[in-house]
C-alpha positions in Angstrom: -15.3 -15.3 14.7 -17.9 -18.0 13.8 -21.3 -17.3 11.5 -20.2 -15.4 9.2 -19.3 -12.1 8.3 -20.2 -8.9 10.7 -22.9 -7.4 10.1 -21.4 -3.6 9.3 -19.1 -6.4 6.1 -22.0 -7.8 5.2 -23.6 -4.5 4.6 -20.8 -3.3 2.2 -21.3 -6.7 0.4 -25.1 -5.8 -0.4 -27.8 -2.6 -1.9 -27.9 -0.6 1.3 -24.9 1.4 0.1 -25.8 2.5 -3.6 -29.2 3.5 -1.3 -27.1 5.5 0.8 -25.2 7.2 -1.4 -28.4 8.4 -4.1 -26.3 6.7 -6.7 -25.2 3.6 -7.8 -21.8 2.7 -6.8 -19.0 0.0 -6.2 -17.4 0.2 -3.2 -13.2 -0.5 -3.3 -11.8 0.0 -0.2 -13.0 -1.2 3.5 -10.9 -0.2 6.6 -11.7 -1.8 9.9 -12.4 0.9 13.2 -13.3 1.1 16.0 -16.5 -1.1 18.1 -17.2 -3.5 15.0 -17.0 -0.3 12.6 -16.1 -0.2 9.0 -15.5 2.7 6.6 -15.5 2.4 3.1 -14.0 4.3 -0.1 -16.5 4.2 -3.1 -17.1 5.0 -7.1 -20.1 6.5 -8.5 -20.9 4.2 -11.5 -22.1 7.2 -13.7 -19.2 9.6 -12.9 -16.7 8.1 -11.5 -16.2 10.4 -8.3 -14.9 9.1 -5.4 -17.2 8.9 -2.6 -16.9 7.7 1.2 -18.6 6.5 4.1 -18.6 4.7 7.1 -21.0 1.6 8.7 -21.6 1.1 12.4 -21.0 -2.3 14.2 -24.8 -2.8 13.5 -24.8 -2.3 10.3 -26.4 1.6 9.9 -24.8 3.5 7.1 -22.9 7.6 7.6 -22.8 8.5 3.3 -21.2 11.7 2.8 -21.8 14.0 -0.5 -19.1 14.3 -2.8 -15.7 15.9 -1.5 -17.0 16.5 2.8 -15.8 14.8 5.5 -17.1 16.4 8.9 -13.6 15.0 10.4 -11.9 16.7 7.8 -12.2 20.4 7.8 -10.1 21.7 4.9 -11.6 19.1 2.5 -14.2 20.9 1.0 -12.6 23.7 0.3 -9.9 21.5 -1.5 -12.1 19.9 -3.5 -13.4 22.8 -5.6 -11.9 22.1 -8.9 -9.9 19.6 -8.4 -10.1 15.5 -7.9 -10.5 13.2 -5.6 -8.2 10.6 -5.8 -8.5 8.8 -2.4 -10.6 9.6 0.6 -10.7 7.3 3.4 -13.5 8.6 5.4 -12.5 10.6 8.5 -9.2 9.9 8.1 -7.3 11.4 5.1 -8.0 12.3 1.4 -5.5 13.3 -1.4 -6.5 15.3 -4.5 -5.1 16.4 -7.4 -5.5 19.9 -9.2 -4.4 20.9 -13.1 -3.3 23.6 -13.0 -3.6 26.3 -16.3 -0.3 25.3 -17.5 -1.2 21.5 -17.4 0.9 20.9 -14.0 -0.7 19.2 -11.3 -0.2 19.1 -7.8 -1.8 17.3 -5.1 -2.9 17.9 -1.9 -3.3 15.7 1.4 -6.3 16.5 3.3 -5.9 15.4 7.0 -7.4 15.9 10.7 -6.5 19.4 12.0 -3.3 19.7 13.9 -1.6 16.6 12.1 -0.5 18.1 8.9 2.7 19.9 10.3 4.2 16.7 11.7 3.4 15.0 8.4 5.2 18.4 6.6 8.8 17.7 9.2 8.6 14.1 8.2 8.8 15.1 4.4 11.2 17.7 4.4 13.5 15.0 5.8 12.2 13.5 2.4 13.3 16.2 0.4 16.8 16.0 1.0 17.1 12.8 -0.6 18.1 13.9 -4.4 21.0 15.8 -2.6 22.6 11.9 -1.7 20.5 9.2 -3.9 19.4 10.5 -7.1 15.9 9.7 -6.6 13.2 12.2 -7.3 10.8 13.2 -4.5 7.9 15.8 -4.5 8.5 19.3 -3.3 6.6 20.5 -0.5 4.4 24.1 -1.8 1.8 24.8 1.3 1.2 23.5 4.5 -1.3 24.5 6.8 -2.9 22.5 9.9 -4.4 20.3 8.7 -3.2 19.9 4.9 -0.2 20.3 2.6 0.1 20.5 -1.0 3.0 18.6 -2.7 4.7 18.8 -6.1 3.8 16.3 -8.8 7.1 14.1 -9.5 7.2 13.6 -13.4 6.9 9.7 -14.3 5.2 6.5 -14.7 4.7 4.4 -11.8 5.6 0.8 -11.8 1.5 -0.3 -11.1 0.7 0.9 -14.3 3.4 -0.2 -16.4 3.4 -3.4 -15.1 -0.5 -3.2 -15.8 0.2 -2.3 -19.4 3.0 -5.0 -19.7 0.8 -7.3 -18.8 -2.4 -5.9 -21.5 -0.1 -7.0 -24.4 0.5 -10.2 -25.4 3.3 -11.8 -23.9 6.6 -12.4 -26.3 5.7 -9.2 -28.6 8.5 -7.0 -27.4 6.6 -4.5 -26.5 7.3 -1.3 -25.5 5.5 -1.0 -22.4 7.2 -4.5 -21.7 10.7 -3.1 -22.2 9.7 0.1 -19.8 8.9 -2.2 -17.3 12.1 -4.3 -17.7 14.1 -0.8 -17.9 12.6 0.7 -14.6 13.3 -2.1 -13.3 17.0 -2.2 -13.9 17.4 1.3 -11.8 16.0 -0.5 -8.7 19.2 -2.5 -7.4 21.8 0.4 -8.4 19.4 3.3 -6.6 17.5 1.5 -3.7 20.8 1.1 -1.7 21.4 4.7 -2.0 18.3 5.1 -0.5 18.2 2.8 2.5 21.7 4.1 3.4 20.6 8.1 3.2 20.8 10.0 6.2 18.3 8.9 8.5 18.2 12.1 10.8 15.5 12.2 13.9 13.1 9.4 12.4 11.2 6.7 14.7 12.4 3.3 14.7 9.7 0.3 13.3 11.5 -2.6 15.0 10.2 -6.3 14.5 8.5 -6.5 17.2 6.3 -3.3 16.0 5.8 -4.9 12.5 4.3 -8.5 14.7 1.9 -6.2 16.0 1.0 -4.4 12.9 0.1 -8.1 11.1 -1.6 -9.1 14.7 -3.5 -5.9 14.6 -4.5 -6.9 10.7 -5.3 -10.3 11.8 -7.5 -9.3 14.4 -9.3 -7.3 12.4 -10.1 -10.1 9.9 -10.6 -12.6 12.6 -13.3 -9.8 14.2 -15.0 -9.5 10.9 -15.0 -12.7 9.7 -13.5 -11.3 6.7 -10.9 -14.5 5.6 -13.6 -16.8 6.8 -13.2 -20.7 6.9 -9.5 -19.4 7.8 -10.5 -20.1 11.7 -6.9 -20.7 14.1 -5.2 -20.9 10.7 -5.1 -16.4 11.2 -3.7 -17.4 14.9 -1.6 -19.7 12.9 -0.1 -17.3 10.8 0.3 -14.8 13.4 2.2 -17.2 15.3 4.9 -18.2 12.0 5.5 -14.4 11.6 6.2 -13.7 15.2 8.7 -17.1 15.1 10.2 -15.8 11.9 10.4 -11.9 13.0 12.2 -12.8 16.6 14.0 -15.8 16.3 17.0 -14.7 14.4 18.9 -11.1 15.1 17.3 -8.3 13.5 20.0 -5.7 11.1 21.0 -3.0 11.5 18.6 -0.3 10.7 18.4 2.1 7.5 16.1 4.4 6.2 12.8 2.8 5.5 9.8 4.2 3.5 7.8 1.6 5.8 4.8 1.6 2.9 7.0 0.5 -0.4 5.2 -1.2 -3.5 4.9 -0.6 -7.3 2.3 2.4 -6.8 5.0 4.5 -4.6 7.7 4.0 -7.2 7.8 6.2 -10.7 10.2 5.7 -13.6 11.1 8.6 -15.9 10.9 11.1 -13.3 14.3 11.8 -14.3 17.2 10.7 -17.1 18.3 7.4 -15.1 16.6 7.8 -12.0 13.8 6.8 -10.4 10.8 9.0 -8.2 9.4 8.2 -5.6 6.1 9.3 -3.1 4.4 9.0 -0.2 6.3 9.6 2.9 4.1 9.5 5.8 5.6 6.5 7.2 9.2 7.4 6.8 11.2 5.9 9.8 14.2 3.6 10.3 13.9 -0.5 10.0 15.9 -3.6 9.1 16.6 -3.0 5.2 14.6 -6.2 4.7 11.7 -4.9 5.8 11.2 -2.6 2.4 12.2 -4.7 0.0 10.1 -7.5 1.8 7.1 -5.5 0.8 8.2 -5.0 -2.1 8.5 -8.4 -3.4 5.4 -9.8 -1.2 3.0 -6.7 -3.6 5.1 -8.0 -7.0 3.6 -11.4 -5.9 0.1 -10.7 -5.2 -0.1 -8.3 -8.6 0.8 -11.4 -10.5 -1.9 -13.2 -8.2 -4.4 -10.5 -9.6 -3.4 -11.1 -13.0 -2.3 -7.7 -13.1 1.0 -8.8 -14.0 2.8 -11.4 -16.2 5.1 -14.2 -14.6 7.8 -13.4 -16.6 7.6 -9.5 -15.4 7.2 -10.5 -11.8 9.8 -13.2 -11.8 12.4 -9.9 -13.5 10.6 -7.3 -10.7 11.7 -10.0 -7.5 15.1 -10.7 -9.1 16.3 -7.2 -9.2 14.5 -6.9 -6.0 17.0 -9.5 -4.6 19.9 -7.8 -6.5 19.4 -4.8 -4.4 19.1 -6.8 -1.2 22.5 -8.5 -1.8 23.9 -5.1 -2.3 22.9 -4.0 1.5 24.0 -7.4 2.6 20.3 -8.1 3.6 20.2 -11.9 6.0 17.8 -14.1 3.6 15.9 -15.5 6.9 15.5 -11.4 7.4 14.0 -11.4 3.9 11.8 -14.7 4.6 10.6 -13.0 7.9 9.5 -9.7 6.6 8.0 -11.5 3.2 5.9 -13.4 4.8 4.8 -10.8 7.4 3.5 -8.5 4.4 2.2 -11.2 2.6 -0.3 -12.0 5.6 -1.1 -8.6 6.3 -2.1 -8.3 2.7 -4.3 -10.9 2.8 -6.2 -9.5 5.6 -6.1 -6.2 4.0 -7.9 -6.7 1.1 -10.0 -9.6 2.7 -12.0 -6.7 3.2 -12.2 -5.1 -0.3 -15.1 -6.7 -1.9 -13.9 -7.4 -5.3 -10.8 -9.0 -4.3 -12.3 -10.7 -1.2 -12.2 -14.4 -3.1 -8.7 -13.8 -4.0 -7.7 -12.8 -0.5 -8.7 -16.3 0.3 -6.9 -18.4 -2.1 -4.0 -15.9 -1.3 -3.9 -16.5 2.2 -4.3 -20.1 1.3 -1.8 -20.8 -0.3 0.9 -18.3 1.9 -0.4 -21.1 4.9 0.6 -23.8 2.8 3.7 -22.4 2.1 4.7 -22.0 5.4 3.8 -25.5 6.4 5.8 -27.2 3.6 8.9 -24.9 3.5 8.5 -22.4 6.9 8.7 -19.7 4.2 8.8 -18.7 0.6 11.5 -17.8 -1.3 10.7 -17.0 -5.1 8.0 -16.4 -7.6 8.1 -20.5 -8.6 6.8 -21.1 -4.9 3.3 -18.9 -5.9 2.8 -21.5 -9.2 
């Protein structure tokens, strides 16, 4: 795209939406749809709700109240006393509810009719503490179009990474030695994981995940989102697909297809590990997991929302667990760099990381010019 940003971007970048909404705001998320559109996750600056919206190609603005969604039907009634955690307008929206006793459970709002498949994939899910030790959320309700799920007990690695990171480095912490700890179940539980039954799951092959970053890419290139980035998107498109197709792709396992340190909890159990958010559950190349894995450690430290020395611990266990399912290191490479560049063109299009998307996907092209690939922390100095 040339001169600048589309105009539905640009609006998100500007006052129309705080105008919108009746209230001032910041939006956080942006998601690309369909004929130049944009919608748009937001937080009230006085209350802190989550709001949500969505921005034509040409820029006019849909703000919905607090807690609706026309496209989601069972939201409101969800939302009555409990929060909204996520809501990506007309798509999906997850809330949580305390319950009396101080439990909380929380509940995925989606489109009627999709809930049910969403319910099969994670009772597939739910069988994973018979085999791996790992603790997963229990399935309550289900109707069409949402379910209600369990809380599992624990803190997940975003936040204790975040809290490492809040203290100064070389004290000794405790919330450094959590993260180091959780981080020590990884190599000895992912395996069990990846090499669970797999039963009736789809399979995300390579070729699938060089769409998925094309799709990305497209999207950025349509909305000007990593401008000054020009053919260098095409570019990068072009080094995943090499990467993805020119050596043999694995075997596959079972694949959470959406893992990074907000999906994994520690202390969910006396040496084990929880984990959430199953919607993309399938079968893939091991390396495609832990690839993700390692490309979110990397861009955490890039938001400063971790310390080297805890990111360079997070990626070496990571790898530990890769040698124990005999994962091909050009595998690794290829599905690294994939996330990494899909990343970028993800949060290209949050405003407050939008300047850190560029220098991100900066420096993943330079990477790939001087090496084809990157291989460890030291590379992201």
């Amino acid at each position: 795209m040339t001169g600048g940003i589309s105009s539905a971007l640009a609006v998100l970048h500007g006052p129309a939406v705080p105008r919108a909404m009746g209230t001032g705001v910041t939006v956080r998320k942006v998601w690309p749809g369909a004929n130049g559109s944009l919608t748009f996750e937001a937080r009230e600056t006085d209350t802190g709700r989550i709001r949500a919206g969505s921005v034509s190609g040409d820029g006019c603005i849909r703000a919905a109240p607090y807690g609706c969604d026309p496209a989601l039907e069972s939201l409101r009634d969800a939302a009555r006393g409990s929060q909204l955690l996520i809501h990506r307008y007309g798509r999906r929206a997850v809330l949580r509810h305390v319950h009396p006793d101080g439990q909380s459970t929380f509940t995925k709002v989606v489109r009627q009719g999709k809930a049910p498949a969403l319910a099969r994939t994670h009772s597939l899910a739910e069988k994973l503490p018979e085999t791996t030790g790992i603790t997963v959320p229990r399935l309550l309700r289900q109707d069409s179009g949402s379910m209600t799920l369990s809380a599992v007990p624990g803190t997940d690695l975003h936040r204790l990474g975040r809290a490492a990171a809040a203290d100064m480095p070389g004290t000794g912490s405790a919330a450094q030695a959590g993260w180091e700890a959780a981080w020590r179940l990884f190599p000895g539980t992912w395996p069990h994981f990846a090499e669970a039954p797999r039963g009736a799951l789809p399979f995300h092959t390579a070729e699938d995940e060089c769409r998925t970053v094309a799709q990305w890419a497209g999207h950025a290139d349509a909305h000007g989102a990593l401008q000054a980035a020009g053919t260098s998107l095409g570019d990068a498109v072009e080094r995943v697909n090499l990467m993805l197709l020119a050596t043999p792709a694995q075997a596959p396992v079972l694949c959470h297809r959406d893992l990074h340190d907000k999906q994994i909890l520690v202390g969910s159990r006396e040496g084990g590990l929880g984990l959430i958010d199953f919607d993309t559950l399938s079968t893939a190349e091991p390396a495609l997991d832990l690839g993700n894995l390692l490309a979110h450690v990397e861009f955490r430290y890039w938001q400063g929302l971790l310390l080297r020395a805890a990111a360079t611990h997070a990626e070496e266990r990571i790898l530990e667990a890769a040698d124990s399912l005999c994962v091909d290191p050009a595998r690794l490479q290829a599905y690294r760099v994939a996330a990494a560049v899909r990343i970028a063109c993800v949060y290209a299009f949050r405003p407050p990381y939008r300047p850190l998307a560029h220098d991100w996907f900066a420096h993943i092209l330079g990477r790939l010019g001087q090496r084809g690939g990157h291989s460890r922390l030291a590379d992201f100095a």
